[in-house]
C-alpha positions, 0 to 999 in steps of 0.5 A: 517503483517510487520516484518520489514520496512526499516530495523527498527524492531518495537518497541513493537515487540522487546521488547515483544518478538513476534508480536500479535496474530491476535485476539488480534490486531483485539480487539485492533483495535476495530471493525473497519477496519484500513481504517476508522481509523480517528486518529492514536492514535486509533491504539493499539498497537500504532507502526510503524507496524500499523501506516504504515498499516492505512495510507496504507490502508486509502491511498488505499481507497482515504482517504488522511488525517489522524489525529494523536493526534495533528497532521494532516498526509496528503498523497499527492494524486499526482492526482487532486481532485477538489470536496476535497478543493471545496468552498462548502466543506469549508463552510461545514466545516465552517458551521458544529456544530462540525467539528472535527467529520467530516472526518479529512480535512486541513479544520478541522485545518483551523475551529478549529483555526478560532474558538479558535481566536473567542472563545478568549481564551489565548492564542488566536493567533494561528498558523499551522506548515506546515511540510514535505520533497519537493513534499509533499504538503506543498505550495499546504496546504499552499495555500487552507489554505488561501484560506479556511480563505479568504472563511470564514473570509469575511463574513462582512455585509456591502457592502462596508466591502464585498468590502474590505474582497474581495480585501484583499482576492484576494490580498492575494491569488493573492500574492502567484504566485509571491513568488513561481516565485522568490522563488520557483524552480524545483528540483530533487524531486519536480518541484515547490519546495520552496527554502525559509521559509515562515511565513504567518501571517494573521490578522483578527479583533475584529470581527473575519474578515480578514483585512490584511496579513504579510509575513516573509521569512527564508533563500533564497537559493541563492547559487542556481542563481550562481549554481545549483544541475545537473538536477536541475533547477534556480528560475522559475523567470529565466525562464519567465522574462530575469532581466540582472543577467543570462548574469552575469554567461556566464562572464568566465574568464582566468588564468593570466599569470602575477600575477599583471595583471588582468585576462582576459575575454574568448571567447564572454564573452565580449558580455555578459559584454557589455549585463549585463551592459545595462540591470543593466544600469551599465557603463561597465568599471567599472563592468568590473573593479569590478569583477577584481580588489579588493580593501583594506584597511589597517593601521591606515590611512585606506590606499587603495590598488588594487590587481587583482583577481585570477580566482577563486576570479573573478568568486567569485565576479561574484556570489557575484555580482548576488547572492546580487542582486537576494536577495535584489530584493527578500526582496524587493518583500516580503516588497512590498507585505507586504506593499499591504497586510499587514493592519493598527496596529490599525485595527487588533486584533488577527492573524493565522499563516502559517507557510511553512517550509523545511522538514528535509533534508539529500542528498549525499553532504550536505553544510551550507543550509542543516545545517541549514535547519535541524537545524530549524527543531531540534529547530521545533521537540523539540517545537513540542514534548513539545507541544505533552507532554503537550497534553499527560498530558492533556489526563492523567489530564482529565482522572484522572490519577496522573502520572508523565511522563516518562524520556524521551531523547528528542534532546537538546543533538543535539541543544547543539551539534549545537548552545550550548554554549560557544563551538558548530558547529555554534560557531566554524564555526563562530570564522573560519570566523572571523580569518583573515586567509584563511579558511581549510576543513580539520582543520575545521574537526579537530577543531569540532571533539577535541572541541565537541568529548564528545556529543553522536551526533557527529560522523566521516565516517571514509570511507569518502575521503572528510573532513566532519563530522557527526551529529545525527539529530532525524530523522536520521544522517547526514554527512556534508562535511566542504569544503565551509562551512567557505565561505557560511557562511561569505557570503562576499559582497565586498563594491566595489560591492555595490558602483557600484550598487549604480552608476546604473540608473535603478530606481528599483537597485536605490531602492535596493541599496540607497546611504548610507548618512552617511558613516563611517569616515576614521579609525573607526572601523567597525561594525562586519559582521553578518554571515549567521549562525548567521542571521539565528539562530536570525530569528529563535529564532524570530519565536519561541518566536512567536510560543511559544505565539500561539496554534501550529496546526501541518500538517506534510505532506507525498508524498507515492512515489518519482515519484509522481505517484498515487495510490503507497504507498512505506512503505520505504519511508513513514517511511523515512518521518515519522522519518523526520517529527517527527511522530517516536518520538512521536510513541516512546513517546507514547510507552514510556508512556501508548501506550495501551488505552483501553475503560472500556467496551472493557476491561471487555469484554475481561478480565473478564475470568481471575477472574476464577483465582481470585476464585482459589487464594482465595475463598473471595467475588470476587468469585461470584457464576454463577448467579451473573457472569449472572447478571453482565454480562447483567449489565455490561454497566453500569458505576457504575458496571464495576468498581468493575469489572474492580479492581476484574480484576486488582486484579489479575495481581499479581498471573499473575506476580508470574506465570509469574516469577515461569515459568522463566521469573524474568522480568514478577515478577514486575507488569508492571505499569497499571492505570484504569482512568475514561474512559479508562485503561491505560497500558503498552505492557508488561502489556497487553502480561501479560494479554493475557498470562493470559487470554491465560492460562484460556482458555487453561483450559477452553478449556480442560475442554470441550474437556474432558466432549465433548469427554466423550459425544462422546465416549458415543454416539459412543458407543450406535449408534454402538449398534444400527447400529448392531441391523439394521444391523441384520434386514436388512440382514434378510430382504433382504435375504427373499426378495431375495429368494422369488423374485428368487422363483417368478422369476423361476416360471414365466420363467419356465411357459412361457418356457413351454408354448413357447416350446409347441407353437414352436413345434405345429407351426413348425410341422402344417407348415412343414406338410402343405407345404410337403402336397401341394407341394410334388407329392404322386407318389414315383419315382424311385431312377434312374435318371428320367426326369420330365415333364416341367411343375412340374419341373418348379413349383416344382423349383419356390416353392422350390426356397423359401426354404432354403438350410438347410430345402431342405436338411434336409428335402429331405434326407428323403423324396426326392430320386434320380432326384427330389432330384437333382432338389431340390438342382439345385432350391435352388443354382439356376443353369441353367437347360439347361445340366444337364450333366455338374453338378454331385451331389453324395449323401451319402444314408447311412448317415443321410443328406448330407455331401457336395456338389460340383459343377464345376462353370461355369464363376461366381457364386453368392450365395445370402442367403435369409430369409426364408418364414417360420418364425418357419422353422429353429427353432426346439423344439427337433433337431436331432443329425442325421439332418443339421438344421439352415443353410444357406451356402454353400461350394465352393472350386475353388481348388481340384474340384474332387469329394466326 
């Protein structure tokens, strides 16, 4: 959630103390997300905290318009959507049966006042305020909204009548290019920014039908031919088609050094004057002469006299000069447009209205313009917030409320700082125009400052080194530097310049500037010179009086960024152009008088929990028993039972205040004001915190009254499954203590017969098989213990057979019954040692022991041992060995070291 925006806090979050909780925003918002929130008016609470969040997030979701009472906010996309404004979207909306339910669209504005002109009802004319800073959409609003009228306007049915519509629409439409070419330029902030007012007035007959347009024009900027902003652009007109005034700005002139002689042209500017010339058909001396030499009048006998200019005086006249022609050329164009497009007086009945204004207007150096741009903007905001207090009444009449409207300071303290009467700014700055004296920054300062130092909307930068000061516009303060004010505003154009336009043989300046038959008599006063201020603020007061005869519509178009980039919302710069357009004041009017709106059935859906206070307080009829709460409840729906529900709520409210004042808040004592109309209830934020705060405290009750009678269920549970969980215990322990030992039991009965019965097979196999071989093999003769020889033969066979054995069965086994020679021949067999000398081995045995304790032999080159299995599977296992016998070897020792014998 914003917490700040822009460094403004919202308005209900500082007054309320706290932003709401996020259950009580998704109940006012309803059920639906913010990007399918079609009107603003529908957010709750209404701020600039949610009113940023919808746009936000409806920008997001490619949603670019948004109704906001009134009003309609269009986003600009900065991308091309062509299925948004096609010719079959405008029919449908042309087409629907209630257009304001489909999405929100310019198209909406554009078939609601087409439909309120055929409806006839007063006041029948319309008219669509198109609002918002440049780069907003304005001129591209403007131009779909005639489009759409010259689409469903021209619906005529004959031929001939089709031709007609045809041509005016095409006329129309067509005449839009052309004005953006001679008032349109490229600025810092917008490449086709509209540097003049328009009123567009489109006029249709007794059949609803377009038969013609009129175009009205406010304040061209013209100060732009002679000078331009740095990085800012002329008129697109300039650079298109060359009309001879661009040479007029290459003209420089030199200081004189003689105050009595003229000043002198710089470098090629005499090329420039000799071009200007030609293209203005113009004979060059006399221009030359013109922008030179000023003539006056004076005394009684209007005596002549010429005084050349200073530099500054020429370059003066040289912007006069261009400046005069650029804007007559300008009102020229409007007026032949008019005359194509505007129809008979006879012919049309009714009209709608377009108009494209400046967006209020605020940068580093503010002059005149900027004046008076925002002050059209002072005098729109104020027509606007009537007409929004009207449609506020409106809402509070239909929905049966008598209510008065609160005190609210609308910005009339400003319009009296700008035009009041008899002393203004406006005023001040006109008398220092009249003065036949040169003109100071700094005492027009002064002068504003001493005459109107009593309104609260002037204010001075005392940091500012320039004189200037400042004005507290509705959208913000603005500070205005008086240098050139005085000068913009006389906007003098010397008579010499005209008489010399009105010698040039170009027939369109023949046009321009037509000799005036009828010239004033020597010694006759002239007429007072019109300022710019003072033409400005006529015109405006026309085009209120116009305004105040329609039904205003109102587009305040917003660009989400400065860069014209998709798909970025900036929330400070949007809020910058929300304040500007005048959407801040109406969130603060509405905040000031009934912000919350809340249907009836949503209201008692979520308050209904407070009549358990109204049954505590008192034990009348509004407590009703739990039935009747169900009955009421399934029968809330309807209209005829939620409005005893809904006062039995209201009831309450002063216990809450009294709870709210005995807690230490004496504000909360008084009951905020709350009105139950025939839809809706009507309140205030304060009211709506003390209902929460209310509803808060019996759901806190609520809560604790559960948590006990859950606990006590718990506690009580936990209890008897502790019971229970030591009685299972106990079983199981018992049950798999038994089944442990009988599986031990089992267990010890199997490995003690199968250990029986393998010791008893191992023992029968070992003895047949060591029986059986001792009984082949071995010789029943008994030999000596000498040292005998054997016949070849037995000795061969008998190291064959014993050469399958291992060494520790042949020892084992010989030590008991092989002596002397065959013993030695056992173990030649069994280390394979050549039987070739016998004399180079020596075997010693030890007969007193049990076994042999080592054997030795001197090797001869290498000797390799290979253990090998032995044939007999059982021959190693001995069931009952001996501690007296060597068993389950196969290895033997051989030391290359100390070979003595043993």
């Amino acid at each position: 959630m914003l917490q700040q925006v822009n460094g403004h806090s919202s308005g209900s979050d500082t007054q309320g103390g706290g932003f709401l909780r996020e259950d009580l925003q998704e109940f006012l918002s309803g059920e639906a997300p913010l990007h399918q929130l079609d009107d603003l008016t529908k957010v709750n609470p209404v701020t600039l905290e949610t009113v940023l969040r919808c746009l936000q997030a409806r920008y997001a979701a490619d949603t670019f318009y948004t109704n906001a009472g009134c009003t309609l906010v269009a986003l600009n996309p900065f991308k091309p959507i062509p299925q948004l404004y096609s010719t079959a979207l405008m029919r449908e909306y042309h087409a629907a049966p209630q257009p304001q339910k489909l999405k929100p669209h310019i198209f909406t504005v554009g078939e609601q006042t087409y439909r309120n002109v055929k409806s006839l009802i007063e006041p029948v004319n319309q008219s669509i305020i198109v609002s918002g800073e440049s780069g907003a959409g304005k001129t591209w609003t403007s131009r779909c909204l005639m489009k759409f009228y010259a689409v469903v306007a021209a619906s005529p049915t004959s031929w001939e009548s089709h031709k007609i519509a045809e041509r005016i629409e095409q006329r129309i439409l067509n005449s839009n290019p052309v004005m953006e070419a001679f008032g349109n330029a490229c600025t810092l902030r917008n490449n086709n920014s509209s540097r003049f007012g328009k009123f567009i007035q489109l006029q249709l007959n007794r059949a609803q039908q377009m038969t013609g347009a009129a175009v009205q024009t406010y304040l061209l900027e013209k100060t732009r031919v002679a000078c331009q902003a740095s990085s800012e652009r002329n008129f697109h007109i300039f650079y298109q088609v060359l009309a001879g005034l661009l040479h007029l700005g290459n003209i420089r002139f030199a200081d004189s050094e003689d105050e009595a002689q003229p000043c002198q042209l710089m470098g090629d500017a005499k090329c420039s004057i000799r071009t200007s010339a030609s293209l203005l058909q113009l004979p060059e001396d006399p221009l030359l002469e013109t922008l030179q030499i000023r003539t006056i009048r004076a005394g009684r006998q209007q005596q002549v006299f010429r005084k050349p200019c200073s530099r500054a005086e020429c370059d003066t006249r040289r912007d006069c000069l261009a400046k005069l022609v650029y804007a007559r050329l300008f009102d020229w164009l409007v007026s032949v447009i008019n005359s194509s497009i505007c129809a008979d007086p006879d012919s049309w009945t009714t009209f709608i209205g377009l108009l494209d204004v400046y967006g209020f207007e605020s940068f580093p150096n503010n002059s005149l313009e900027q004046l008076c741009i925002n002050y059209a903007n002072e005098k729109l905001q104020q027509h606007f917030v009537a007409h929004y207090l009207k449609a506020q009444q409106e809402e509070y009449t239909v929905e049966g409320l008598e209510w008065s409207f609160v005190n609210y300071q609308d910005n009339q303290t400003c319009l009296d700082l700008i035009e009041g009467s008899p002393i203004s700014i406006c005023s001040l700055i006109n008398e220092e125009c009249r003065l036949n004296r040169p003109s100071s920054a700094a005492q027009l300062q002064t002068r504003i400052e001493r005459a109107l130092a009593g309104n609260p909307c002037l204010g001075h930068n005392k940091l500012s080194q320039e004189p200037s000061f400042i004005v507290v516009h509705y959208a913000g303060p603005v500070q205005y530097h008086t240098a050139g004010l005085v000068e913009k505003n006389k906007d003098p154009v010397p008579p010499e310049l005209n008489r010399l336009l009105q010698q040039s043989w170009d027939p369109l300046l023949k046009v321009l500037f037509p000799t005036d038959p009828e010239e004033q008599p020597s010694g006759q006063s002239r007429a007072p010179v019109l300022t710019v201020v003072s033409k400005f603020k006529a015109s405006l007061e026309q085009l209120l009086q116009v305004l105040h005869s329609t039904t205003p519509h109102y587009i305040r178009c917003i660009k989400p960024n400065s860069q014209g980039q998709a798909h970025i919302f900036l929330q400070e710069q949007v809020l910058s152009q929300l304040e500007a357009c005048g959407l801040v004041e109406t969130i603060h009017i509405s905040a000031a008088g009934f912000p919350i709106r809340i249907s009836h059935q949503n209201f008692v859906e979520r308050y209904e929990l407070l009549r358990r206070l109204r049954a505590r307080t008192s034990s009348g009829p509004h407590s009703p028993s739990p039935d009747e709460r169900h009955s009421e409840g399934s029968l809330c729906t309807e209209a005829a039972t939620l409005q005893p529900l809904l006062q039995d709520i209201l009831h309450t409210l002063p216990a809450l205040s009294q709870a709210a004042a005995t807690l230490g808040d004496p504000a909360e004592a008084t009951p905020a004001p709350v009105c139950c109309g025939r839809t809706k209830v009507f309140m205030t934020d304060s009211m709506l915190e003390l209902l929460e705060h209310g509803r808060a405290q019996v759901l806190e009750q609520c809560a604790r009254c559960i948590q006990r009678g859950w606990r006590r269920h718990w506690h009580r549970k936990q209890e008897r499954q502790r019971q229970a969980a030591v009685l299972i215990q106990a079983a199981i322990r018992s049950w798999l203590t038994r089944k442990h030992i009988q599986r031990l039991h089992t267990a010890a009965t199997v490995i003690k017969r199968a250990w029986k019965r393998w010791r008893i097979g191992m023992a029968f196999l070992t003895s047949k098989e060591l029986d059986g071989v001792e009984e082949k093999y071995v010789s029943p003769v008994p030999l000596s213990t000498g040292s005998c020889l054997l016949p070849q033969t037995q000795s061969s066979l008998l190291a064959a057979i014993i050469r399958l054995w291992p060494l520790g069965l042949v020892l084992a086994n010989a030590s008991v019954g092989v002596q002397g020679f065959r013993r030695k021949l056992v173990v030649w067999a069994c280390l394979q040692l050549p039987t070739g000398s016998h004399s180079s081995y020596k075997v010693q045995t030890a007969q007193e022991q049990a076994g042999i304790t080592s054997i030795r032999a001197l090797p001869q080159g290498s000797i390799k041992f290979h253990c090998r299995k032995s044939p007999l599977p059982y021959a190693d296992i001995c069931p009952e060995p001996s501690p007296y016998s060597v068993t389950g070897f196969n290895q033997i020792l051989l030391e290359r070291h100390n070979l003595g014998h043993v």
